[in-house]
C-alpha positions as CSV (number, residue, x, y, z in Angstrom):
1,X,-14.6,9.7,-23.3
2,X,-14.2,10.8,-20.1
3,X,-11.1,10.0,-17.0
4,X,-12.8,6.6,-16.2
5,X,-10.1,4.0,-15.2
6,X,-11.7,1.1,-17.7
7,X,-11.9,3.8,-20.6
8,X,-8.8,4.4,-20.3
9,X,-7.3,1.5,-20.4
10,X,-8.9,0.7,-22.6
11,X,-8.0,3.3,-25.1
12,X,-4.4,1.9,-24.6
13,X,-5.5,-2.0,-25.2
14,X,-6.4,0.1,-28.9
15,X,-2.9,1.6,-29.1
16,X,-0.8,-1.2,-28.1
17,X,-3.3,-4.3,-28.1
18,X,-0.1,-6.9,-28.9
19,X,2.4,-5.5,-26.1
20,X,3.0,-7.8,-23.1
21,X,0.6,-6.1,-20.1
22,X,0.7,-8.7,-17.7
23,X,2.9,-11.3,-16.1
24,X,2.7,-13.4,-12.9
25,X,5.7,-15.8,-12.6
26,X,6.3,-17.2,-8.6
27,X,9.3,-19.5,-9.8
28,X,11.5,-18.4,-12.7
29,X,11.9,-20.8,-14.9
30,X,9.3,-23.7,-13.7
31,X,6.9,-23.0,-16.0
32,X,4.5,-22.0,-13.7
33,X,3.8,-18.7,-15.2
34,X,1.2,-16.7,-17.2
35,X,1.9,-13.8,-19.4
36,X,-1.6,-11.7,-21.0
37,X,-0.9,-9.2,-23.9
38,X,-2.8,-6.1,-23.9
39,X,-6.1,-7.5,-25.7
40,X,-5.7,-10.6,-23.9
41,X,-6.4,-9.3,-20.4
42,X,-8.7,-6.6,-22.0
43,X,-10.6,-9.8,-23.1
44,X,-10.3,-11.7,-20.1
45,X,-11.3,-8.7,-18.1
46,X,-14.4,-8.4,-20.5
47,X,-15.4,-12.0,-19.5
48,X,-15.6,-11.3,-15.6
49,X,-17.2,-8.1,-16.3
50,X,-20.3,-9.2,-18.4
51,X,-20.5,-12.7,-16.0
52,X,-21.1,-10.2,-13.5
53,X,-23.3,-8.4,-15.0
54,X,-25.1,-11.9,-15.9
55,X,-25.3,-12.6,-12.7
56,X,-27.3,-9.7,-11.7
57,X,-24.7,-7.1,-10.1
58,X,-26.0,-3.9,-10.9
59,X,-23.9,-0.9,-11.4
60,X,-23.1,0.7,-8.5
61,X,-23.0,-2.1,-6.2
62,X,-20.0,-3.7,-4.4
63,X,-17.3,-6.6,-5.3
64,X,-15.2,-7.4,-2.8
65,X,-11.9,-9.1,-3.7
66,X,-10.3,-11.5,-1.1
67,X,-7.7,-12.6,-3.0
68,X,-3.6,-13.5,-3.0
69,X,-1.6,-11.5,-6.0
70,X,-2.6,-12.9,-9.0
71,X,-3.6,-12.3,-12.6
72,X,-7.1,-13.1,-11.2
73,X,-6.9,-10.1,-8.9
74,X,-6.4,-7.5,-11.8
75,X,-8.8,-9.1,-14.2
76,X,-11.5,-9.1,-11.9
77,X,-10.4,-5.0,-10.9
78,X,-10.9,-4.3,-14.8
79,X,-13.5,-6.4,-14.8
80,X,-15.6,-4.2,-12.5
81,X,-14.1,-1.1,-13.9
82,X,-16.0,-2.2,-17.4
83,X,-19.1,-3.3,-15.7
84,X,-19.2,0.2,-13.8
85,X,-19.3,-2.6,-10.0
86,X,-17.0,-0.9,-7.5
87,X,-14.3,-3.1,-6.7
88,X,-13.6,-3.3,-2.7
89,X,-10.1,-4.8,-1.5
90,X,-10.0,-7.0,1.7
91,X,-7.4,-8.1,3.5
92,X,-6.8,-11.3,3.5
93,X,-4.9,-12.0,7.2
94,X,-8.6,-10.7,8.5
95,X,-10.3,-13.3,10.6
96,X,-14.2,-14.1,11.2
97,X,-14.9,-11.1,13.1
98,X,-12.9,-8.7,11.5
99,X,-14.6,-10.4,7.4
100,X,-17.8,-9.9,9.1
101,X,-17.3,-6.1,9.9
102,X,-15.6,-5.6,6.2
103,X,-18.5,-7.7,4.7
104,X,-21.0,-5.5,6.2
105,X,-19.8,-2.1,6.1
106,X,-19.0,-2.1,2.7
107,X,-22.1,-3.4,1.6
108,X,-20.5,-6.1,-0.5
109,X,-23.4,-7.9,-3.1
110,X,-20.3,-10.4,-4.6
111,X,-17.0,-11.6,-3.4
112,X,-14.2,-13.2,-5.3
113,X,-11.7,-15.1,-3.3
114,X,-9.2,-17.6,-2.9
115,X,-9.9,-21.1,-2.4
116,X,-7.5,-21.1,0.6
117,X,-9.5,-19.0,2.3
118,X,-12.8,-20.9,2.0
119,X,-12.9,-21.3,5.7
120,X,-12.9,-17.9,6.8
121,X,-15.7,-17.1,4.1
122,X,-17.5,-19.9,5.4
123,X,-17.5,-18.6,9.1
124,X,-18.2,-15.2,7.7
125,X,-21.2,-15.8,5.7
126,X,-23.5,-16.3,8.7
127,X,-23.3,-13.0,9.9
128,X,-23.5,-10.8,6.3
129,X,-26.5,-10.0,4.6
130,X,-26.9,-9.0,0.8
131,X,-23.7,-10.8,-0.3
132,X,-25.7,-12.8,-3.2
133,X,-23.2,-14.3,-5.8
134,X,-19.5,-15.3,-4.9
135,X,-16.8,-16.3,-7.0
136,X,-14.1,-18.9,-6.2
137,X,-10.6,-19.1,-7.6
138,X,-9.0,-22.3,-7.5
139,X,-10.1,-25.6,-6.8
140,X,-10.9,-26.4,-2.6
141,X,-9.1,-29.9,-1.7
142,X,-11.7,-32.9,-2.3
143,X,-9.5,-34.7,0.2
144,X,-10.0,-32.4,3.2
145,X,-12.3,-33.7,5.8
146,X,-15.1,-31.6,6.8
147,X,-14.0,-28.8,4.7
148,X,-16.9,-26.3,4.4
149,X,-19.2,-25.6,1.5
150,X,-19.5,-22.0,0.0
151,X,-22.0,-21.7,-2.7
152,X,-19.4,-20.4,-5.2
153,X,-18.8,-20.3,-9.1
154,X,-15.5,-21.2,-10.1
155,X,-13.6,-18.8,-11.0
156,X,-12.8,-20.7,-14.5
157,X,-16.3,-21.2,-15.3
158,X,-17.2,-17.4,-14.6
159,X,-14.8,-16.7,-17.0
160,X,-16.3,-19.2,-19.6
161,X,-19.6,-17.8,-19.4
162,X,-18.7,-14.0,-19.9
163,X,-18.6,-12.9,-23.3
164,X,-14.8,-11.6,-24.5
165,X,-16.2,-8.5,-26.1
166,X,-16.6,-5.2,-24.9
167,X,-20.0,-3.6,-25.2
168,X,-20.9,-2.3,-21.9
169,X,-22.7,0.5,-21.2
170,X,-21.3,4.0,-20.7
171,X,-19.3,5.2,-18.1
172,X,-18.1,8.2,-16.5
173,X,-15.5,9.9,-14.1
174,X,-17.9,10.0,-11.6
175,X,-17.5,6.3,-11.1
176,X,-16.4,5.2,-7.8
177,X,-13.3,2.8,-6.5
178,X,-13.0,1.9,-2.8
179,X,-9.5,1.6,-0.6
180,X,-10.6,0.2,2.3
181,X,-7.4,1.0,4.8
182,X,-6.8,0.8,8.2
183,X,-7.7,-1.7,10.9
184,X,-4.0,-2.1,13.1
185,X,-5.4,0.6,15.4
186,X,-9.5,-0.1,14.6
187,X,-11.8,-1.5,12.1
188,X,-10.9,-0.5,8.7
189,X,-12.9,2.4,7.0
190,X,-13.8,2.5,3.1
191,X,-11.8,5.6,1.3
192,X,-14.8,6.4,-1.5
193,X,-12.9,8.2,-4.6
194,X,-14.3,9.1,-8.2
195,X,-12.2,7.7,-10.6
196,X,-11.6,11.1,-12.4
197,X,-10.0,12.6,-9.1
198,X,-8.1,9.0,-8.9
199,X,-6.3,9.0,-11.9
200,X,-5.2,12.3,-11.2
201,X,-4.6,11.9,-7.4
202,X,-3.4,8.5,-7.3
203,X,-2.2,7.9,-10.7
204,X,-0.6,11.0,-11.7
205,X,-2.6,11.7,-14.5
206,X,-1.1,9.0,-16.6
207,X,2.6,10.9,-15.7
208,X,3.5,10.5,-11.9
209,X,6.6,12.2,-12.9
210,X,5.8,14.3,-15.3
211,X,2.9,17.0,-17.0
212,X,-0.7,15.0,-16.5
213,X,-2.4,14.4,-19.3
214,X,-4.8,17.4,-20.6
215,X,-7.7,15.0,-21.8
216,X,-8.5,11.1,-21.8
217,X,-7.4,10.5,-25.0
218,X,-3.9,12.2,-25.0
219,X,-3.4,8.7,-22.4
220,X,-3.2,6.5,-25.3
221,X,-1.8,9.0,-27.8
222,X,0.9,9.2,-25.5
223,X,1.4,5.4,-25.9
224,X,1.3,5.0,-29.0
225,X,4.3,7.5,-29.7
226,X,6.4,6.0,-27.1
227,X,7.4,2.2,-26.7
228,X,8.3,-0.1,-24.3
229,X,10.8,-1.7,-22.2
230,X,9.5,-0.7,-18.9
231,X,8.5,-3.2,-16.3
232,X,7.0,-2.1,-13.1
233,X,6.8,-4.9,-10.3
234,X,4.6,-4.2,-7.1
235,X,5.9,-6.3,-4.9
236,X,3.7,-5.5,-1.7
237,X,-0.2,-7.4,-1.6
238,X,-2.5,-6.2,-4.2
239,X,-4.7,-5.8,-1.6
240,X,-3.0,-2.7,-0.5
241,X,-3.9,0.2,-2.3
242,X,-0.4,1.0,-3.2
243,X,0.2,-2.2,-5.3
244,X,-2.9,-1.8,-7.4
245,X,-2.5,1.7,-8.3
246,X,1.8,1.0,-9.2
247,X,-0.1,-1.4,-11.7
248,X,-2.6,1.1,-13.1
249,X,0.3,3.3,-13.6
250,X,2.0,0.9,-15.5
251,X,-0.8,-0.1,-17.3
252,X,-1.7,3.8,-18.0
253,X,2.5,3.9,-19.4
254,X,1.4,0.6,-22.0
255,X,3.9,-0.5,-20.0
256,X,4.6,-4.3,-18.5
257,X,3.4,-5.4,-14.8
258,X,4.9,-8.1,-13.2
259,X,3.3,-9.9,-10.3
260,X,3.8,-12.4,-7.4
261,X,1.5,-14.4,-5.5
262,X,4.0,-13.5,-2.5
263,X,6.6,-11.6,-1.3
264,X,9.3,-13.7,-1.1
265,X,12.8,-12.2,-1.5
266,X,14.8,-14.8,-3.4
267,X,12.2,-15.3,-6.1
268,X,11.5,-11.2,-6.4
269,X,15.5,-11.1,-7.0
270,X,15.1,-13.8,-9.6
271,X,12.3,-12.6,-11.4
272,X,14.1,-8.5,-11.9
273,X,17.1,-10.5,-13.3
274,X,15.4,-12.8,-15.7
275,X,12.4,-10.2,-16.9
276,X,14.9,-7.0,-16.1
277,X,12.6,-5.2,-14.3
278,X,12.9,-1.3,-14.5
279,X,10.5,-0.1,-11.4
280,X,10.3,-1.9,-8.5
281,X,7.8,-0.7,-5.7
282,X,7.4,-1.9,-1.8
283,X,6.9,-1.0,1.5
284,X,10.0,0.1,3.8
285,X,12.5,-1.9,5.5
286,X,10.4,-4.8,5.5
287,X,10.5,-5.5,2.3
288,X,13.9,-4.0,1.6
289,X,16.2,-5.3,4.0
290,X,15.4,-9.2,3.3
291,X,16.6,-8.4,-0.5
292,X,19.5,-6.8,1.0
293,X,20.5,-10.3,3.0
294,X,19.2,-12.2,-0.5
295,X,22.2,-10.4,-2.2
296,X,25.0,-10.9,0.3
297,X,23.9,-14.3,1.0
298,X,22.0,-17.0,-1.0
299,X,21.4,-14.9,-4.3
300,X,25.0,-12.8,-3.9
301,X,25.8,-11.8,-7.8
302,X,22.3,-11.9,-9.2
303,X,22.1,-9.1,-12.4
304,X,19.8,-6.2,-10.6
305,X,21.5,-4.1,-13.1
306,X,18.5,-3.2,-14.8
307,X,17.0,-1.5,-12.3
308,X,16.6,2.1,-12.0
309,X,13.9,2.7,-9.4
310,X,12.7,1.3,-6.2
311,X,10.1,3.2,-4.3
312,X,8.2,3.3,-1.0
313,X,5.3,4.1,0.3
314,X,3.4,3.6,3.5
315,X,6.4,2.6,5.5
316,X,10.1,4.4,4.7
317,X,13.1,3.1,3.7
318,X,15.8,3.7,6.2
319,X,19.0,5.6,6.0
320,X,21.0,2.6,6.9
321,X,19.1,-0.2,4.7
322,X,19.0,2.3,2.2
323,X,22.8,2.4,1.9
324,X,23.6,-1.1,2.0
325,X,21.0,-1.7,-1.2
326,X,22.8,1.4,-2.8
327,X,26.2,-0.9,-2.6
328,X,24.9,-3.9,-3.9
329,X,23.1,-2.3,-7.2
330,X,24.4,1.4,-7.6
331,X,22.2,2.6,-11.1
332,X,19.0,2.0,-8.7
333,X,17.4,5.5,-7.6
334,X,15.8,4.8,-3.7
335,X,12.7,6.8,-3.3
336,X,10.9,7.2,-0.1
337,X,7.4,8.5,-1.3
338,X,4.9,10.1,0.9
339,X,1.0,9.4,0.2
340,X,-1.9,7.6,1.6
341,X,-5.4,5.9,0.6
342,X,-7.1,9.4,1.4
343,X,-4.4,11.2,-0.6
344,X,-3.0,9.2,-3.4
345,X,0.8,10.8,-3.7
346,X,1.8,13.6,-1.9
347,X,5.8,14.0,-3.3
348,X,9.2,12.4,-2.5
349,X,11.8,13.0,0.1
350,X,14.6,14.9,-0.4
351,X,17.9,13.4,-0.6
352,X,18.9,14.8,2.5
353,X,15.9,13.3,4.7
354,X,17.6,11.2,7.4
355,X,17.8,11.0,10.9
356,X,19.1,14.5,11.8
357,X,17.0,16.2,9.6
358,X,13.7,14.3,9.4
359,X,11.5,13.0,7.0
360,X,11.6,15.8,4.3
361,X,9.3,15.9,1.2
362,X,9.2,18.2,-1.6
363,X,5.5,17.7,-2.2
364,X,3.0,18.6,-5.0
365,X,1.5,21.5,-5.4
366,X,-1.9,20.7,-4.0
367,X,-0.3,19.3,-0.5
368,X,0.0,22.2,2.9
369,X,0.3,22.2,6.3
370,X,-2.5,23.6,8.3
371,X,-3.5,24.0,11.6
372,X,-6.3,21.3,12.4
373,X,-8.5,23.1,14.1
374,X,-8.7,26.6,12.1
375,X,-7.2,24.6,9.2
376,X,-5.2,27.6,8.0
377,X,-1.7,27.2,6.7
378,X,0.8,27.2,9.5
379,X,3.8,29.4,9.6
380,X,7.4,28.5,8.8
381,X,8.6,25.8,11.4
382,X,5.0,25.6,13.3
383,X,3.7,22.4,13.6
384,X,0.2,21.1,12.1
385,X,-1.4,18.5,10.3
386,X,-0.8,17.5,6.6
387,X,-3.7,18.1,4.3
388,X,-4.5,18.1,0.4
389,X,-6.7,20.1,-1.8
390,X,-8.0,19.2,-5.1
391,X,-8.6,15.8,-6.5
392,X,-9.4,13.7,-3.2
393,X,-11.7,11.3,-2.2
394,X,-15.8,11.8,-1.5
395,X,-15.1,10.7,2.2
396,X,-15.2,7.4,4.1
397,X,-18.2,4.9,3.1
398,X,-20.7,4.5,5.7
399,X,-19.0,6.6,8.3
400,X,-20.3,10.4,8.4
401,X,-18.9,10.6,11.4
402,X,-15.1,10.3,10.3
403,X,-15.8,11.6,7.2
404,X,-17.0,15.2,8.6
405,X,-13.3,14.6,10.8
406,X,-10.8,14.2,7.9
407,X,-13.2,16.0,4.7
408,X,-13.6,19.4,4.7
409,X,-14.4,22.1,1.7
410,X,-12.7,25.3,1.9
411,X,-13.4,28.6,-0.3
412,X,-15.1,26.0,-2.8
413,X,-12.7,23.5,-2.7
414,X,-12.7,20.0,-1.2
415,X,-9.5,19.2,1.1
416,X,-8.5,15.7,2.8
417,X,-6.7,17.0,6.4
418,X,-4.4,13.8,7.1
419,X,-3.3,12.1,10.2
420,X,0.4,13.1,9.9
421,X,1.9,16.0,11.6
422,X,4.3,18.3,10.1
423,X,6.4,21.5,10.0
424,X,7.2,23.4,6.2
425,X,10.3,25.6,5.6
426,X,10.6,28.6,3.9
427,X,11.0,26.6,0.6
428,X,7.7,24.9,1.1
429,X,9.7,21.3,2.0
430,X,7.6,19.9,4.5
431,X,9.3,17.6,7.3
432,X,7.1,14.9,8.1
433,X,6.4,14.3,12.1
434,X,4.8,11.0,12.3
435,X,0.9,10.5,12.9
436,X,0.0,11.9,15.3
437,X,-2.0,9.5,16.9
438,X,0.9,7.6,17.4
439,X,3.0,10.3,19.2
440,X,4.4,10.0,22.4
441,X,4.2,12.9,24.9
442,X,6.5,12.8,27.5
443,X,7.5,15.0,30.1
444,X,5.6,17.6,27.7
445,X,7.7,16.8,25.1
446,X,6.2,15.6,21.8
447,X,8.5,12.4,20.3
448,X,7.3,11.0,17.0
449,X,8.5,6.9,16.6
450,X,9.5,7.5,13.1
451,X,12.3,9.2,14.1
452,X,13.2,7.2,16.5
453,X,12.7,4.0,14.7
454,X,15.7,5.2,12.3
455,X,18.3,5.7,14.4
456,X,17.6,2.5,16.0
457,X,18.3,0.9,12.5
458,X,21.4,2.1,12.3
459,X,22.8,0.3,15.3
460,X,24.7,-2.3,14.0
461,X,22.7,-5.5,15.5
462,X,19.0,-3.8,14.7
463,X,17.3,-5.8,12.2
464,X,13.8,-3.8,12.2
465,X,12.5,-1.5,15.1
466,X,9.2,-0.3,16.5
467,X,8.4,2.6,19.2
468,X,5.7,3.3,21.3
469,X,4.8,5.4,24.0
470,X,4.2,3.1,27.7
471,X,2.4,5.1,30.3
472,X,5.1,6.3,33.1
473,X,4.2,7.8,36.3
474,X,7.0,10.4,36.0
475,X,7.4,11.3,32.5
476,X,3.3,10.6,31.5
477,X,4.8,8.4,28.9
478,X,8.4,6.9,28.3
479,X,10.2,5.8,24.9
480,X,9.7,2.0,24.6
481,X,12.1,0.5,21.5
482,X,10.5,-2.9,20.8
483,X,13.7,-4.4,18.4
484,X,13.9,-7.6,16.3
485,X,18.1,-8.5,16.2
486,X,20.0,-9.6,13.1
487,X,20.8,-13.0,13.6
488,X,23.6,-13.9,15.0
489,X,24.0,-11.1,16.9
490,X,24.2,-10.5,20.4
491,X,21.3,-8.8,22.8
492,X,22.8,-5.0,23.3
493,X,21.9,-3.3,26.8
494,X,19.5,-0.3,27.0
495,X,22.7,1.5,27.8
496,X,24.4,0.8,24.1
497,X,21.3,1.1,22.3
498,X,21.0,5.3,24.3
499,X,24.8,5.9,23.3
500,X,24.3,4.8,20.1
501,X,20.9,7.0,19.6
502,X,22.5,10.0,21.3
503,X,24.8,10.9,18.3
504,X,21.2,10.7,16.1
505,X,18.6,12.2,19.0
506,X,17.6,15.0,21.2
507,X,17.6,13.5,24.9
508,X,14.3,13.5,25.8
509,X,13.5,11.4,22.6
510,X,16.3,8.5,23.6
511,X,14.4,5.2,24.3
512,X,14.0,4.7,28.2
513,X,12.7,1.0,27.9
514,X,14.7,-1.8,25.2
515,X,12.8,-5.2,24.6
516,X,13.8,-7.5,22.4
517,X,11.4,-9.8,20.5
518,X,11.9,-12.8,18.2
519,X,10.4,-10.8,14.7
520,X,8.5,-7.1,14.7
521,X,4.7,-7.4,13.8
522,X,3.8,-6.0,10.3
523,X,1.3,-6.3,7.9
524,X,1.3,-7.9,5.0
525,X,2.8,-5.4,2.8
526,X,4.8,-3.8,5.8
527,X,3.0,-1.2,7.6
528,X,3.7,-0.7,11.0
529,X,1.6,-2.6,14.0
530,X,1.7,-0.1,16.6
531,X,-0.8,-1.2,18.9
532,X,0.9,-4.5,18.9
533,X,4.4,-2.5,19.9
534,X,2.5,-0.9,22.8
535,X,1.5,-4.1,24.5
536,X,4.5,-5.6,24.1
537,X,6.5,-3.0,26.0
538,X,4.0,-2.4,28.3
539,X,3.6,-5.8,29.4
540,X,7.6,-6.3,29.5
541,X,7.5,-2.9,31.8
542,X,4.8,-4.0,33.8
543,X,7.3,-7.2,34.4
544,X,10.4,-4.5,35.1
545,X,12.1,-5.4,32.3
546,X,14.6,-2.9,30.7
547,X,14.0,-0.1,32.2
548,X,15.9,3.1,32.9
């Protein structure tokens, strides 16, 4: 047996095959729910893996999965896994162009998606070659005129056709799984990674928190001498790398996973109350803040009490938000974690990260700051660039070019240098900049949005916040806040929103430019749209509004 994700699991369907694995349940209480125990989705995965196979997908070759949360999502995941296909997310807010590029530069020979989306794969198709056998999930409306025809199995009758057993060839570490990430500021790239350096880089070695595991089998030893009555909910897209690896973990635990088609707030409140959910994961304020107006408002008094963690990654909870969920459910632990598709997890911040004193992670053991051009460690309180030895990924798929940029080996070992720029103490906590690519120099002073972005939280009428650098012919660049108001509240002046940020921020990194828009830009699971922030402001400057 070797650190291969389907081997693992499962050597914990064997240990726990009648515990409750899965669950995806929109509506509490309507019925419209399904719940696999551990053999059941090792079976169901087994069906999808040897239909596959059936179907003439070699090993090796790519699946991509254009799909809503559902259980379909991390059957079909497993089901790859078994039949040794690499699985390839794909987000599903893409349009034509943007399915086209995916399509083609991960060199996808199958596609599962949702019927809803039938359209898109319709106009995409044209412009792919090689993808040979798609799958369909759900049924397409007969009544729709002049829907389009994709040469698709159902999803149903794939699984139908696939025999429930195992017995599929061997497997090994060196397996691959693609995170394709990216695509706000360009065309997404393909993040290859062995599964071996995976589970230990992503997946903590079947313990995030805790000592990894010292061989595969200890994985499922360790199950079976522990029990249950933890339930981890992802509540980001499964099409983020973050979501699917929170259920791998859980799944590595013999733990239960809880699922959603989408985020919506009420029903995520609903579903920790009635399954008393233990772990919930998601992505910054954008995700946090609408469960915060759920519990004062519509769903005030609903039992969180379970809780004990909620976690973040690829966007940070703010100090402000943070505090007002801390109120409303006390026993939960808030946990801003610091990590990436080309990293896995890095470590947590500290409890005193905040406004004042940054972004500050006590990281693992593996994770430096170098300088990006010698890529040496940096001194105490010199900037450089966040990078990670060790178990990381093989590079980006079809893209030498980038790969060479961000992959590097060093005295024998392979390293990952990251786009985020950062300082470490003499106690090796590193303060996280913000990417640098992002950045904002001006008047030869370097102003990371992250920074800013919390202090604008704080103000009392700030719903969310973005910040971007809009080309000045004084300064090089100014500060441009781009805010979304609570509702109800009343438009503050540039002037309030600078007093408020000067008791938080140096001067040089106060906002010089306020516009207010109807609702920030995010992705789906709540990362940042920056390039969308920059036009924003830079058209409203262009029109001379709210300047200083």
């Amino acid at each position: 047996m070797e650190y291969n994700l389907a081997d693992l699991f499962e050597s914990v369907v064997d240990a726990v095959p009648g515990r409750e694995a899965l669950v995806h349940l929109d509506h509490p209480g309507s019925g419209a729910e399904r719940r696999l125990t551990y053999a059941q989705l090792d079976a169901a995965a087994n069906r999808i893996g040897h239909h596959l196979i059936d179907s003439g997908i070699r090993p090796g070759e790519h699946l991509g999965l254009h799909l809503y949360n559902g259980v379909e999502y991390l059957q079909t995941v497993l089901g790859c896994l078994k039949a040794r296909v690499v699985p390839v997310n794909v987000n599903y807010r893409y349009v034509e162009e943007e399915l086209v590029y995916l399509y083609r530069d991960a060199d996808l020979a199958a596609l599962v998606f949702d019927a809803e989306f039938t359209g898109r794969v319709a106009a995409a198709l044209p412009g792919v070659d090689g993808l040979r056998h798609l799958v369909r999930v759900g049924r397409v409306d007969p009544g729709t005129t002049g829907a389009p025809v994709v040469p698709a199995v159902p999803f149903r009758a794939a699984e139908a056709a696939g025999s429930p057993e195992r017995g599929f060839p061997a497997r090994s570490g060196d397996d691959q799984f693609i995170i394709y990430t990216g695509g706000t500021t360009g065309m997404p790239k393909g993040v290859m990674w062995r599964q071996e350096d995976l589970f230990f880089a992503g997946l903590g070695g079947g313990a995030p928190t805790g000592e990894p595991v010292s061989r595969p089998e200890e994985l499922a030893e360790r199950v079976a001498a522990g029990g249950d009555g933890i339930t981890f909910f992802p509540t980001a897209p499964l099409m983020h790398g973050t979501s699917t690896l929170t259920a791998f973990i859980g799944f590595g635990f013999g733990q239960r996973v809880v699922i959603h088609r989408r985020f919506v707030p009420e029903e995520v409140l609903r579903t920790i109350e009635r399954e008393r959910v233990t772990s919930v994961s998601l992505v910054g304020d954008a995700m946090l803040r609408p469960l915060v107006d759920a519990l004062n408002g519509p769903l005030k008094g609903t039992d969180c009490s379970s809780l004990f963690s909620v976690s973040s990654s690829g966007a940070i909870m703010s100090d402000t938000v943070r505090r007002q969920f801390q109120e409303l459910v006390p026993n939960a632990l808030l946990l801003n974690n610091f990590g990436s598709s080309e990293s896995g997890f890095n470590g947590t911040a500290t409890p005193d990260s905040g406004p004042e004193r940054g972004f500050r992670i006590q990281v693992n053991s593996w994770t430096r700051v170098v300088d990006p051009v010698t890529r040496e460690p940096v001194g105490a309180g010199e900037v450089g660039r966040v990078a990670q030895c060790g178990h990381v990924p093989l590079g980006y798929y079809n893209d030498p070019v980038k790969s060479a940029e961000t992959f590097f080996e060093k005295d024998g070992e392979r390293w990952v240098l990251l786009g985020d720029m950062a300082t470490v103490d003499e106690e090796g906590v590193v303060t996280v900049l913000g990417r640098g690519s992002q950045c904002i120099n001006t008047g030869g002073e370097k102003v990371y949005p992250e920074e800013v972005e919390q202090a604008l939280k704080s103000h009392p009428d700030v719903y969310d916040a973005l910040v971007a650098g809009v080309p000045d012919p004084r300064w090089g660049h100014h500060v441009a806040a781009v805010v979304q108001l609570r509702t109800g509240a009343a438009a503050p002046t540039l002037a309030d929103i600078q007093t408020h940020c000067r008791s938080h921020l140096a001067g040089y990194k106060i906002p010089r430019q306020l516009v207010v828009t109807e609702s920030i830009r995010r992705s789906p699971s709540g990362k940042a749209d920056y390039r969308w922030a920059r036009d924003v402001a830079a058209s409203a400057d262009l029109r001379g509004r709210g300047r200083a």
